[in-house]
Every structure is written in C-alpha cells, then in structure tokens.
PDB file with one MODEL, atoms N, CA, C and O in Angstrom:
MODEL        1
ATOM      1  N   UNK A   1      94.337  93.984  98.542  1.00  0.00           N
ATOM      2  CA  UNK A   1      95.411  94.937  98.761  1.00  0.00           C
ATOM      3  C   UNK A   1      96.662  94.430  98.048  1.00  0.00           C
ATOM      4  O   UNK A   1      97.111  93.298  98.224  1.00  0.00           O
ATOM      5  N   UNK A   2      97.213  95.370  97.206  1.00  0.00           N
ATOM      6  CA  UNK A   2      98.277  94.598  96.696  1.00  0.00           C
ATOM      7  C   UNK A   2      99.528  96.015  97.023  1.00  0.00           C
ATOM      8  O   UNK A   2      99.272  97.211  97.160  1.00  0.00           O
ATOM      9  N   UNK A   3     101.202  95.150  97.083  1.00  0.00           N
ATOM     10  CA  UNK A   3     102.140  95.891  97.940  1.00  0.00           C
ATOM     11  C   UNK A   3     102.985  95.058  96.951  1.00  0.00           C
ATOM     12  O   UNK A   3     103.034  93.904  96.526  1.00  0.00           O
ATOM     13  N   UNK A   4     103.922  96.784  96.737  1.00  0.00           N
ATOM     14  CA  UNK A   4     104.952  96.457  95.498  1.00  0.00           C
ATOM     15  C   UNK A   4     106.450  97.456  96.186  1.00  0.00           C
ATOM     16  O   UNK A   4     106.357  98.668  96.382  1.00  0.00           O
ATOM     17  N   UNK A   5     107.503  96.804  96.416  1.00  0.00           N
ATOM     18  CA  UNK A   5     108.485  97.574  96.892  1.00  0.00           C
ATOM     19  C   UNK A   5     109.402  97.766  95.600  1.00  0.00           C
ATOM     20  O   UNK A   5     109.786  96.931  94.781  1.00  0.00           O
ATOM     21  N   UNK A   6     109.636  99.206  95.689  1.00  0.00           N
ATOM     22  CA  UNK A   6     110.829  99.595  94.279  1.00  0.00           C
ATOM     23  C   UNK A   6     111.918 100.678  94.704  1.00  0.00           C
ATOM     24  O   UNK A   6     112.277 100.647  95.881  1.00  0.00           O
ATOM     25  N   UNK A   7     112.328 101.378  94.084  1.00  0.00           N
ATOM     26  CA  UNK A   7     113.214 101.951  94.615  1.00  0.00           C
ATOM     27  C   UNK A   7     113.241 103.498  93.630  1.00  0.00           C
ATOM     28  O   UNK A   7     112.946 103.366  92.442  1.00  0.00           O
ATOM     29  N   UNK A   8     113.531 104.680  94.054  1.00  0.00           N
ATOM     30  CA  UNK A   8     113.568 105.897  93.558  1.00  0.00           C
ATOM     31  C   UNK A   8     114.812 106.024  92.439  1.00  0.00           C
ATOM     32  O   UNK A   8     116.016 105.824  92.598  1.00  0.00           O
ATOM     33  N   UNK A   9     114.271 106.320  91.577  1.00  0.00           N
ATOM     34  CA  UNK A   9     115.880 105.644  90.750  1.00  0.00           C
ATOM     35  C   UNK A   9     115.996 107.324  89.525  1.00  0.00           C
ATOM     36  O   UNK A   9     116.793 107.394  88.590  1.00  0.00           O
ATOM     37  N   UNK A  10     115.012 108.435  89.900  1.00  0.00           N
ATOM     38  CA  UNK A  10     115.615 109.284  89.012  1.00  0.00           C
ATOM     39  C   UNK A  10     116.614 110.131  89.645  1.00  0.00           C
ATOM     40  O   UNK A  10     116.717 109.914  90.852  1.00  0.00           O
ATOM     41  N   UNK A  11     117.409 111.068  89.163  1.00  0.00           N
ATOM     42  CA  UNK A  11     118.725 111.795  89.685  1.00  0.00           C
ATOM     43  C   UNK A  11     118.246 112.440  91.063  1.00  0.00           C
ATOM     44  O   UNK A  11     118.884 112.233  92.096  1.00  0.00           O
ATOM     45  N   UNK A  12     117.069 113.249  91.037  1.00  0.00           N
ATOM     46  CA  UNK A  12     116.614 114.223  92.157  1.00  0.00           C
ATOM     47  C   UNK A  12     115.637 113.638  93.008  1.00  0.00           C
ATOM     48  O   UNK A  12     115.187 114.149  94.033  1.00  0.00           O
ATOM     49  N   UNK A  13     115.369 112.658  92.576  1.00  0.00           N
ATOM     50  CA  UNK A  13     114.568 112.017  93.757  1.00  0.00           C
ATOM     51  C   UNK A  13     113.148 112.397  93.697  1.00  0.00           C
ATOM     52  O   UNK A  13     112.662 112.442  92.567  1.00  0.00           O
ATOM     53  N   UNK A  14     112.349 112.695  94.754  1.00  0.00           N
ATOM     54  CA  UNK A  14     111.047 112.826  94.664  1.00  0.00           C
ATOM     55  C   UNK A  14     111.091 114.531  94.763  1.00  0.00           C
ATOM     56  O   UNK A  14     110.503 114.905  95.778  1.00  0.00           O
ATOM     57  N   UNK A  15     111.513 115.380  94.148  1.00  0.00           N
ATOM     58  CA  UNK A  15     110.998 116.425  93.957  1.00  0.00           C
ATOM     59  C   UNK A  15     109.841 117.089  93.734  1.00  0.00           C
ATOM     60  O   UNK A  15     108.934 116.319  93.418  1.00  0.00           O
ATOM     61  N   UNK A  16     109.475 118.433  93.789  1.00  0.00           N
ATOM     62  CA  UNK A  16     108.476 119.000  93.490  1.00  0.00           C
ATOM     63  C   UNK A  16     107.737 118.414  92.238  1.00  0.00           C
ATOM     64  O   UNK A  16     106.546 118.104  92.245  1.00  0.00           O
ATOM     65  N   UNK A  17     108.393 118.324  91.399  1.00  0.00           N
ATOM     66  CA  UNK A  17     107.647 118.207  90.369  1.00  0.00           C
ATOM     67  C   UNK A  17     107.466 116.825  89.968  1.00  0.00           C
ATOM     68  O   UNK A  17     106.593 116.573  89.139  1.00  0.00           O
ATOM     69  N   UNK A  18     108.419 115.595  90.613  1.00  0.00           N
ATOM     70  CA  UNK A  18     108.106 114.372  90.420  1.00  0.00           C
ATOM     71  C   UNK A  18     107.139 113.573  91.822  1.00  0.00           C
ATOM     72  O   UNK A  18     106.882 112.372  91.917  1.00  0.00           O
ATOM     73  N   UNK A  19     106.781 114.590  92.711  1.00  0.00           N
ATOM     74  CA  UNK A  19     105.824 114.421  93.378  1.00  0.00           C
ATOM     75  C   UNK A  19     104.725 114.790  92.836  1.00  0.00           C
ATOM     76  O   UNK A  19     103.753 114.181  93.282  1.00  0.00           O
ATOM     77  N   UNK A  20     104.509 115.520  92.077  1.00  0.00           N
ATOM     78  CA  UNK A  20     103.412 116.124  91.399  1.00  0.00           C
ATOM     79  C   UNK A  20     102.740 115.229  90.713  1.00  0.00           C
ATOM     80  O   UNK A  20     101.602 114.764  90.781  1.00  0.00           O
ATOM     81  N   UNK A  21     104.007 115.014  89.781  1.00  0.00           N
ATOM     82  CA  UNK A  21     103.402 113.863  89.130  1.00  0.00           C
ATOM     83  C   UNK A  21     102.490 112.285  89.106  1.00  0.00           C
ATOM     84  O   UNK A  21     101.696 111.723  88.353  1.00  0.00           O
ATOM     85  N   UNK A  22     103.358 111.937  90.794  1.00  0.00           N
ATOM     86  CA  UNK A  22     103.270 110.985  91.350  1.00  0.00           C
ATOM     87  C   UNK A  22     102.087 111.163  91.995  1.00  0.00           C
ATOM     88  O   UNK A  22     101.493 110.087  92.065  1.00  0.00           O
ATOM     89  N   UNK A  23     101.333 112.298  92.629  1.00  0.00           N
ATOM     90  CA  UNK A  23     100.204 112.836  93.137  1.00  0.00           C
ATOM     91  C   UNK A  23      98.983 112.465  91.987  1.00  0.00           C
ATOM     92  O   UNK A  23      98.131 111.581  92.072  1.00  0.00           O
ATOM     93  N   UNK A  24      99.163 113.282  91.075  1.00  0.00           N
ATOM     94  CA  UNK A  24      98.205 112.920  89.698  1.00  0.00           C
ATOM     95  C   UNK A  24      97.781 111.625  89.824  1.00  0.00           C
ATOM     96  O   UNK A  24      96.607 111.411  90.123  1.00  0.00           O
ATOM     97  N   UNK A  25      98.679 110.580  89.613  1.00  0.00           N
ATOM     98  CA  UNK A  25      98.643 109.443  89.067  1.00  0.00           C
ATOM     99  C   UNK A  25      97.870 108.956  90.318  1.00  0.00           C
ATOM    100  O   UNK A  25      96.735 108.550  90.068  1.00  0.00           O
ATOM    101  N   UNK A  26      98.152 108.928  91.262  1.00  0.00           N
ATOM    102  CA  UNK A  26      97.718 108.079  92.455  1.00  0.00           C
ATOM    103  C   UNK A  26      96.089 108.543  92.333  1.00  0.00           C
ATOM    104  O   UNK A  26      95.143 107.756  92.338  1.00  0.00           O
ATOM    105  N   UNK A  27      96.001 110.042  92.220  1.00  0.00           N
ATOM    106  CA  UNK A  27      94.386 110.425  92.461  1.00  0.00           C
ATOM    107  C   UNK A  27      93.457 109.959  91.033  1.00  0.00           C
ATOM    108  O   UNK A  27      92.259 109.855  90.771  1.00  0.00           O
ATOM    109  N   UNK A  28      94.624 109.774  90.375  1.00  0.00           N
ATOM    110  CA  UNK A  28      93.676 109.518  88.849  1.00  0.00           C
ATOM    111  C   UNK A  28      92.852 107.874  89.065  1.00  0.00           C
ATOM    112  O   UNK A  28      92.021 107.389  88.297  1.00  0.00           O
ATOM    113  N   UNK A  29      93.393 107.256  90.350  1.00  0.00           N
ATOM    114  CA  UNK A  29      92.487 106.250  90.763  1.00  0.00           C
ATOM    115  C   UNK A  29      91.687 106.252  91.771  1.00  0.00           C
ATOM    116  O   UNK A  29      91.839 107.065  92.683  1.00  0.00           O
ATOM    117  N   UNK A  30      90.749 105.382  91.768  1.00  0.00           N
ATOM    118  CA  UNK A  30      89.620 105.093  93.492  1.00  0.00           C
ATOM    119  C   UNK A  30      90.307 104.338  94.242  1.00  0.00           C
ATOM    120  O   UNK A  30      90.135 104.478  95.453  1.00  0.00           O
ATOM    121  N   UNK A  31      90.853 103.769  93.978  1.00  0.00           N
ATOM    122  CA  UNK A  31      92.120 102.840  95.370  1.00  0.00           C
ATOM    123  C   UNK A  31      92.246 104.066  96.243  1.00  0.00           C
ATOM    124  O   UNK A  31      92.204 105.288  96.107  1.00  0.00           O
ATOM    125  N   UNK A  32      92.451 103.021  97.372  1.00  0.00           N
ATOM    126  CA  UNK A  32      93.378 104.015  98.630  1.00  0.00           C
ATOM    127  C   UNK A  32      94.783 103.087  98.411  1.00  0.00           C
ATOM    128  O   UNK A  32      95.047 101.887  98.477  1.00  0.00           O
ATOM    129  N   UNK A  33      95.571 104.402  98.097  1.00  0.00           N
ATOM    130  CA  UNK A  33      96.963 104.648  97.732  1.00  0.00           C
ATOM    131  C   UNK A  33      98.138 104.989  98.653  1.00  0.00           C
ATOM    132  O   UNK A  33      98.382 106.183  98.825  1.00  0.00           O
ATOM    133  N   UNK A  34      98.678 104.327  99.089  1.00  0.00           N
ATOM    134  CA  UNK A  34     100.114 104.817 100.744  1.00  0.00           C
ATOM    135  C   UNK A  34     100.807 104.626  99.472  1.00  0.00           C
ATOM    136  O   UNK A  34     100.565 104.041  98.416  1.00  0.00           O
ATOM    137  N   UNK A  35     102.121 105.603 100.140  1.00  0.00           N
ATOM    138  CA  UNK A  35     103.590 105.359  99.717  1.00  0.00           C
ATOM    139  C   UNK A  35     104.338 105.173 101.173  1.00  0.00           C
ATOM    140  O   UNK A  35     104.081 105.860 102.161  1.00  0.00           O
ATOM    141  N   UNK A  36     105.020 104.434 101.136  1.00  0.00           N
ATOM    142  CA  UNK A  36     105.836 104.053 102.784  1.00  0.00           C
ATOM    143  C   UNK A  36     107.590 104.276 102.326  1.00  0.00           C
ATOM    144  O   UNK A  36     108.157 104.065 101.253  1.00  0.00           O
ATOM    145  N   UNK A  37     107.958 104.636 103.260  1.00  0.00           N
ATOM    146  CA  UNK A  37     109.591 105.246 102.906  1.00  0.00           C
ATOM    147  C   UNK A  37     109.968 105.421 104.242  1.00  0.00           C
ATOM    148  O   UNK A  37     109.180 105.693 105.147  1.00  0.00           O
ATOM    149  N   UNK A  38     111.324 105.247 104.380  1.00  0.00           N
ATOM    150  CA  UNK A  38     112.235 106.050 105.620  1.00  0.00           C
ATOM    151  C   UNK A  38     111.333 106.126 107.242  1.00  0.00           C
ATOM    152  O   UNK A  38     111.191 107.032 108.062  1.00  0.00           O
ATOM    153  N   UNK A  39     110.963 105.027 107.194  1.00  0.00           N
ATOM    154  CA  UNK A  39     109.771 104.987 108.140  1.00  0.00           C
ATOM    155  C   UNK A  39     108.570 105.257 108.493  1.00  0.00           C
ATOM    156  O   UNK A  39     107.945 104.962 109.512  1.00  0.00           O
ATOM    157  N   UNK A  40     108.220 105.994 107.337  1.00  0.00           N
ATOM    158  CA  UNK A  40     106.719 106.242 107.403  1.00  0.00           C
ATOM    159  C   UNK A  40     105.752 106.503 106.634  1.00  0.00           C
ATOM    160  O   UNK A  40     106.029 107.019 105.551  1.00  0.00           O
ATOM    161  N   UNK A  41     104.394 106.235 106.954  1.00  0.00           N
ATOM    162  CA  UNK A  41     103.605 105.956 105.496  1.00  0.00           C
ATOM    163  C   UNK A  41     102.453 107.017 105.228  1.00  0.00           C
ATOM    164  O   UNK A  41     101.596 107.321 106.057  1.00  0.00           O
ATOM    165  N   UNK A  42     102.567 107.552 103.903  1.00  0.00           N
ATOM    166  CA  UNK A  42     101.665 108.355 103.693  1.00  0.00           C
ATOM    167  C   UNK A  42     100.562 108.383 102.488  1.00  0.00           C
ATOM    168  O   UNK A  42     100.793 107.969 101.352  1.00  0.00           O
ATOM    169  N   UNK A  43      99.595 108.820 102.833  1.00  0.00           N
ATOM    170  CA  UNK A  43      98.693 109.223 101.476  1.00  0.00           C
ATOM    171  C   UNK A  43      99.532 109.763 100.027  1.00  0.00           C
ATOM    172  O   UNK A  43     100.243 110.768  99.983  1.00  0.00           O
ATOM    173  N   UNK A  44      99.303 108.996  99.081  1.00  0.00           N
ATOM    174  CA  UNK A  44     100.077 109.053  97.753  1.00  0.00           C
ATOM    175  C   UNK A  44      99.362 110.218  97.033  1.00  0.00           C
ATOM    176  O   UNK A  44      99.843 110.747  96.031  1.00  0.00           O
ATOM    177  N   UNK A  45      97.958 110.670  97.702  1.00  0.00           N
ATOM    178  CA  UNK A  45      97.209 111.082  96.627  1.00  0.00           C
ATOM    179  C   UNK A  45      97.229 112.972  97.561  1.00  0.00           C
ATOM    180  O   UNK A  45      96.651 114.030  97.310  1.00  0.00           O
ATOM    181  N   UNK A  46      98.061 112.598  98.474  1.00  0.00           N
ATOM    182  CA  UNK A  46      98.451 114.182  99.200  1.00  0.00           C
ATOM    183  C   UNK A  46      99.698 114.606  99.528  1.00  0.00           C
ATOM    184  O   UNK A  46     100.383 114.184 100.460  1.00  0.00           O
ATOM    185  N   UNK A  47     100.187 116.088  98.147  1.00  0.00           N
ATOM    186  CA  UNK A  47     101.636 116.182  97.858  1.00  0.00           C
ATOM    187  C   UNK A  47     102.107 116.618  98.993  1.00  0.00           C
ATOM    188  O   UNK A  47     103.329 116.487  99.060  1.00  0.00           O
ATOM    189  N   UNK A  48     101.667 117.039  99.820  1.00  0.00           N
ATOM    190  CA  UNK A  48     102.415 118.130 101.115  1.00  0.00           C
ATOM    191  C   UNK A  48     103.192 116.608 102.187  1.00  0.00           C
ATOM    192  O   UNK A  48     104.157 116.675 102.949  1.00  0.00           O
ATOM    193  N   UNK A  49     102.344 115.390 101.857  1.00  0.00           N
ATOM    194  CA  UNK A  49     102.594 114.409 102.608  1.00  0.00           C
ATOM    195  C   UNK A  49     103.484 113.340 102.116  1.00  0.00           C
ATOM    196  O   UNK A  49     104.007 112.514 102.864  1.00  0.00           O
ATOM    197  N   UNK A  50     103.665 113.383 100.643  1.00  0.00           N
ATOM    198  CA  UNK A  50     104.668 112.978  99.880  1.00  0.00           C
ATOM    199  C   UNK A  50     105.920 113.533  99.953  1.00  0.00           C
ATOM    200  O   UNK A  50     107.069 113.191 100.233  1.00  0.00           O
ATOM    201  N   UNK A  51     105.227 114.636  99.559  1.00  0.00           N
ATOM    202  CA  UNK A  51     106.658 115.808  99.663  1.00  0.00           C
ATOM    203  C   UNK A  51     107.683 115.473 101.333  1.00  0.00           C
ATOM    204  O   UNK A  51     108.893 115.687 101.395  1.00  0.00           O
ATOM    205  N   UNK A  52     107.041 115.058 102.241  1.00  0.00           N
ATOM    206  CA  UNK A  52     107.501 114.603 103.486  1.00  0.00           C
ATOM    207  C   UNK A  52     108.208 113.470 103.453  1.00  0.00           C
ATOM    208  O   UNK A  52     109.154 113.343 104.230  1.00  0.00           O
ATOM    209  N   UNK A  53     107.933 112.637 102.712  1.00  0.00           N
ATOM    210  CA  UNK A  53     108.839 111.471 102.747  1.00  0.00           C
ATOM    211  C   UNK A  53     110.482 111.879 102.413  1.00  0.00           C
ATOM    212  O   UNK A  53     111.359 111.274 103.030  1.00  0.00           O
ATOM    213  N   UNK A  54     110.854 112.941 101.402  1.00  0.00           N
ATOM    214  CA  UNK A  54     112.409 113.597 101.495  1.00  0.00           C
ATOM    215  C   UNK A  54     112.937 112.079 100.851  1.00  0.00           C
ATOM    216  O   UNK A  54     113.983 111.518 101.179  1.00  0.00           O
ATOM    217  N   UNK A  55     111.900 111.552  99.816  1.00  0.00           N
ATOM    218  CA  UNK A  55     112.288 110.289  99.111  1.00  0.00           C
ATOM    219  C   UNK A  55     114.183 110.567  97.982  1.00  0.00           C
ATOM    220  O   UNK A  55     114.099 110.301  96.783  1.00  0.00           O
ATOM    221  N   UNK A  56     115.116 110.889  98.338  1.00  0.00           N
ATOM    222  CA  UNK A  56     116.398 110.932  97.763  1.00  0.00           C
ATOM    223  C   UNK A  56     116.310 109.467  96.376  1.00  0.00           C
ATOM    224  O   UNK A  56     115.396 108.643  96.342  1.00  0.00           O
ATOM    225  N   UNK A  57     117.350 109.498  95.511  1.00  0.00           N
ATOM    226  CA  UNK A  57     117.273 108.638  94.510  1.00  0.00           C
ATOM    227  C   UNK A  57     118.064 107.343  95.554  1.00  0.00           C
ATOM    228  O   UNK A  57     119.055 107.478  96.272  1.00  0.00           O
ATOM    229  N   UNK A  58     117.274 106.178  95.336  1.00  0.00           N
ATOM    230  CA  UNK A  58     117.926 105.361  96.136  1.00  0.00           C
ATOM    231  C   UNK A  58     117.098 104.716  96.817  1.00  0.00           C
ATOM    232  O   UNK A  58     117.190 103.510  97.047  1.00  0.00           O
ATOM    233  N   UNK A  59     116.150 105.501  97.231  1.00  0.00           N
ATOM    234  CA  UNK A  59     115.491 105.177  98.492  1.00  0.00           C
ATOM    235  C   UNK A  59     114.994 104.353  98.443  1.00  0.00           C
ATOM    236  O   UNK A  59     115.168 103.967  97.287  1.00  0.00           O
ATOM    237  N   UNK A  60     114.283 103.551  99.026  1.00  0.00           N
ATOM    238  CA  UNK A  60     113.277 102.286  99.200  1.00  0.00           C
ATOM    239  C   UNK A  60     111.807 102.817  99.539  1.00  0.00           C
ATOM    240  O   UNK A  60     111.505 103.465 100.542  1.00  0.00           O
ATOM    241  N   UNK A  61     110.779 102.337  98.302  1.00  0.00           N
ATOM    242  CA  UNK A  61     109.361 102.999  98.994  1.00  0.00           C
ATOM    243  C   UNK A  61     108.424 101.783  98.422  1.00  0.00           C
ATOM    244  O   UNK A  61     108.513 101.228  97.326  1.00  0.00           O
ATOM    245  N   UNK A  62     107.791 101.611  99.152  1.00  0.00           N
ATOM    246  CA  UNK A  62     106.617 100.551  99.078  1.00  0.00           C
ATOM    247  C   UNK A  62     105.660 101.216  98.686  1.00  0.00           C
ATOM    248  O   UNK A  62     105.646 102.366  99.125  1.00  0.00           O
ATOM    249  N   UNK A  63     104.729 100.896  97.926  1.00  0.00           N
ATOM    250  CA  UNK A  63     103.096 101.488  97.020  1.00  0.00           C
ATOM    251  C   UNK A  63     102.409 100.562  97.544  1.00  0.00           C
ATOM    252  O   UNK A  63     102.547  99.415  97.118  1.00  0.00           O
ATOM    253  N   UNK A  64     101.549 100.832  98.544  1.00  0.00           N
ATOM    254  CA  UNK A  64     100.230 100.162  98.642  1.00  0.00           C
ATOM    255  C   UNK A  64      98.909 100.627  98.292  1.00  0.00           C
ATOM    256  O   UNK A  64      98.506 101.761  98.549  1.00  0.00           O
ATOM    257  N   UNK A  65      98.214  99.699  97.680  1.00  0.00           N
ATOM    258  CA  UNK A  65      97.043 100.095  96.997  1.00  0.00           C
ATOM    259  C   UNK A  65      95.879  99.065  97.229  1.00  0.00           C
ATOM    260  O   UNK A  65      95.961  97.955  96.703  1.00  0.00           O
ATOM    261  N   UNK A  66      94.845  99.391  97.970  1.00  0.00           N
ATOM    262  CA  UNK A  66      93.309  98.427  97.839  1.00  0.00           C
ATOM    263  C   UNK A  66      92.370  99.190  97.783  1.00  0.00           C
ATOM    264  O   UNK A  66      92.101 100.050  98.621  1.00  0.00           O
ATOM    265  N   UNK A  67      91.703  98.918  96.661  1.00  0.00           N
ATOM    266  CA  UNK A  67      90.411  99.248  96.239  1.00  0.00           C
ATOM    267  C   UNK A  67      89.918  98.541  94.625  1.00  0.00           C
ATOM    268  O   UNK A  67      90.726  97.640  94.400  1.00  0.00           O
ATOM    269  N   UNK A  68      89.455  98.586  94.098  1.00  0.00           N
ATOM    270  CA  UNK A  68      88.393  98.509  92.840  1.00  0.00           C
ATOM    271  C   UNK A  68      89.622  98.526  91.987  1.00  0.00           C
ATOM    272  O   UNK A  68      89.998  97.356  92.046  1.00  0.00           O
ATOM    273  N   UNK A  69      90.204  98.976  91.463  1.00  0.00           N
ATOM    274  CA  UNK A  69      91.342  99.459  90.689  1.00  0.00           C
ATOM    275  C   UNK A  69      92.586  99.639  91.170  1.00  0.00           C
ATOM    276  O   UNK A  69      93.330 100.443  90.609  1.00  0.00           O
ATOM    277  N   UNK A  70      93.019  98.894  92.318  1.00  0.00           N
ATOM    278  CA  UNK A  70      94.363  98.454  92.436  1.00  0.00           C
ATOM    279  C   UNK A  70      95.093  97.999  92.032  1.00  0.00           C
ATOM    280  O   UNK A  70      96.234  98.243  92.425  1.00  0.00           O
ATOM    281  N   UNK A  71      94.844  97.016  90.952  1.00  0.00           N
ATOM    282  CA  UNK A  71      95.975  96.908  90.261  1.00  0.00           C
ATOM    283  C   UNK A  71      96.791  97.728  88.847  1.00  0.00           C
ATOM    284  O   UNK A  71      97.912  97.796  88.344  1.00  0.00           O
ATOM    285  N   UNK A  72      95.470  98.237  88.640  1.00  0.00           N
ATOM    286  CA  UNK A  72      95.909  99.441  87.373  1.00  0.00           C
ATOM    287  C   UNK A  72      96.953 100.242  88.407  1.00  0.00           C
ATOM    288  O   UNK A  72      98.155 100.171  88.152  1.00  0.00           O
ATOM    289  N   UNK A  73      96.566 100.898  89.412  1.00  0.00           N
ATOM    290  CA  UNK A  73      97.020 102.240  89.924  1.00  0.00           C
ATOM    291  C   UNK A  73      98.608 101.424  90.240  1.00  0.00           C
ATOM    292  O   UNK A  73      99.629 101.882  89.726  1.00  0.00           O
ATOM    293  N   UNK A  74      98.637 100.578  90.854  1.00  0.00           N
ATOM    294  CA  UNK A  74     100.421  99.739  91.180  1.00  0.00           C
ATOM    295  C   UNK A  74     100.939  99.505  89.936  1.00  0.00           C
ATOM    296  O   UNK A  74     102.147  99.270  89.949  1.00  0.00           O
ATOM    297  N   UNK A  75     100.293  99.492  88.638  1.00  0.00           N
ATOM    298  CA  UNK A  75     100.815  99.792  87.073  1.00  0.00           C
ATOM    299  C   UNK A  75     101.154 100.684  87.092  1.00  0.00           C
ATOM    300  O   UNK A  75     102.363 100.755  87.314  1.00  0.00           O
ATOM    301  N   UNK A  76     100.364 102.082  86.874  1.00  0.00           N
ATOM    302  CA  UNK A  76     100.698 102.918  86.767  1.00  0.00           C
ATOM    303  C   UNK A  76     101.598 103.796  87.819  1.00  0.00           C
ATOM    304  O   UNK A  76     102.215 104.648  87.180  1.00  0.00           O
ATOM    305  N   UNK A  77     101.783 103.843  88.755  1.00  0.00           N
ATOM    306  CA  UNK A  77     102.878 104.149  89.351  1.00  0.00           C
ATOM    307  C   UNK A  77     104.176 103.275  89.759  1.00  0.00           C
ATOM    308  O   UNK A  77     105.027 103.775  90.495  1.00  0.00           O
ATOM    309  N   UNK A  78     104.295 102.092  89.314  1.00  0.00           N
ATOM    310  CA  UNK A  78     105.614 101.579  88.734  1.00  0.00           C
ATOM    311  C   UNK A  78     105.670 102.444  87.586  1.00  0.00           C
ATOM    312  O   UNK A  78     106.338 103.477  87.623  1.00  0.00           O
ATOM    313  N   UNK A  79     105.133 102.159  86.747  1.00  0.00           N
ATOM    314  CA  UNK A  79     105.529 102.990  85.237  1.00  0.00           C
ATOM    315  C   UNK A  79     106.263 103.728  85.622  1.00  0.00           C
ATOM    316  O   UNK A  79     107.466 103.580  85.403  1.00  0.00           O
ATOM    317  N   UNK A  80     105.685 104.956  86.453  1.00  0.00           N
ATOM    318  CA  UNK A  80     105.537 106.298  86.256  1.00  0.00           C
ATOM    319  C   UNK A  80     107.353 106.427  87.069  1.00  0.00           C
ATOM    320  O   UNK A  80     108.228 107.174  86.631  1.00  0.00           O
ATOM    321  N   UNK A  81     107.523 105.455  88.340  1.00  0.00           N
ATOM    322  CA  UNK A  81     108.787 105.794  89.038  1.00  0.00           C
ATOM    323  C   UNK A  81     109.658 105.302  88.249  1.00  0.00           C
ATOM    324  O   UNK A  81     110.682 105.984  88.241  1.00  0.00           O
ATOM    325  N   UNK A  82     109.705 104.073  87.327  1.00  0.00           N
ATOM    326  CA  UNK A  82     110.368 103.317  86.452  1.00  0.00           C
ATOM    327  C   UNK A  82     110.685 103.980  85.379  1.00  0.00           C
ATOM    328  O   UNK A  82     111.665 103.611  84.732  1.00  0.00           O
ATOM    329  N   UNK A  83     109.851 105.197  84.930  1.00  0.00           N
ATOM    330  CA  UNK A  83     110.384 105.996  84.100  1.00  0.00           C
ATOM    331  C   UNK A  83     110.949 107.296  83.831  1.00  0.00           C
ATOM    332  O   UNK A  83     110.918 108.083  82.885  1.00  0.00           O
ATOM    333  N   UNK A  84     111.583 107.252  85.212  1.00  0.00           N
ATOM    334  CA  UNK A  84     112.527 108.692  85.527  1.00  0.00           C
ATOM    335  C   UNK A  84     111.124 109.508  85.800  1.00  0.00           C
ATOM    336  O   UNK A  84     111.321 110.723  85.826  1.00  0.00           O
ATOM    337  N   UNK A  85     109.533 109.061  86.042  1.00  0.00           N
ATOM    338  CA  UNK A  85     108.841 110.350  85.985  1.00  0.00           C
ATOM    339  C   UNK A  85     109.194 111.351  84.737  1.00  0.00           C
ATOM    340  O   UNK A  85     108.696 112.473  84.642  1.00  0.00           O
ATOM    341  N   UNK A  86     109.949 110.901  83.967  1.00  0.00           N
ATOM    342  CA  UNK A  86     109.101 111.681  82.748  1.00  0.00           C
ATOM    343  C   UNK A  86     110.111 112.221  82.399  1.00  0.00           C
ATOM    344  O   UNK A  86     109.907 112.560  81.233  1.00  0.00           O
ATOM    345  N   UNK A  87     111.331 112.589  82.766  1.00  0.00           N
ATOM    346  CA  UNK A  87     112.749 113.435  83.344  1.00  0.00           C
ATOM    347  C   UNK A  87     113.751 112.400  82.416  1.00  0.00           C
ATOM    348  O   UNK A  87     114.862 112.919  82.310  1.00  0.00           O
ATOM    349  N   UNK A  88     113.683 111.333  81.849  1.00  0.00           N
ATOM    350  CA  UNK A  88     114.883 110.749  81.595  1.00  0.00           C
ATOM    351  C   UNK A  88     115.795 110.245  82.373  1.00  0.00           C
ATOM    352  O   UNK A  88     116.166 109.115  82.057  1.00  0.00           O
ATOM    353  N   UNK A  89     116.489 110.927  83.696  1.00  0.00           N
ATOM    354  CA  UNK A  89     117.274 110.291  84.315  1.00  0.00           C
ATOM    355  C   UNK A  89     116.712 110.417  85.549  1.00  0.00           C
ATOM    356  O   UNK A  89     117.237 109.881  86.524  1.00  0.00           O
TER     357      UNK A  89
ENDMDL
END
C-alpha cells in the first residue's frame, strides 16, 4: 500500500471536469484507489463520490493505492493533480 499526501493546487479545485479526469486515471488502474480529504475517504475510481469530497484549491488529499500497479497509479495521479489536470492553472 503506498500513501502520498498533496494538495489541490488548480484555480477550481476538483470540479466536474477535473474529477473526471481524476476518475479516468484512477480506473485506468487494478489498484484499489481512496482519495481522503476534509475527513473522509472515498473510492477514486467513483465520480459521484469524488465529486463529494467539495475538494476547493488548497485542500489537503491523501491518494491511497494497493494493488499490482500501485505505484504507477500514485504516478499518475500526482502527475495528473500536479498538472493543473490539464487546465494550466
């Protein structure tokens, strides 16, 4: 199991569409995938439950990931939050 804490750093935060994104990525692996935020932890790879976290830019969210391909998937979703999600800012 590997656990990586970062922080939401594009303008809008976890929006629709940077949940989306963030959804993709998590399912594009076999790991079991949490995102933990604001007290509570959810399936990364289910947007309705992401979308719940109300992750604002700023926030503090932990990625946990164990399975077969855990460490790709904690790559790839650093990347993915590390890079504005795709948005630039």
């Amino acid at each position: 199991m590997i656990r990586r804490q970062l922080f939401i750093i594009n303008k809008l935060g976890l929006h629709a569409r940077a949940t989306a994104k963030l959804v993709a990525t998590a399912s594009a692996h076999q790991s079991k995938i949490r995102i933990a935020g604001k007290g509570r932890e959810v399936d990364a790879k289910n947007i309705m439950q992401v979308m719940m976290l109300a992750a604002s830019q700023g926030t503090e969210v932990e990625l946990i990931a164990d399975g077969d391909d855990e460490q790709q998937a904690i790559i790839a979703l650093t990347e993915l939050i590390n890079d504005y999600f795709g948005e630039g800012e």
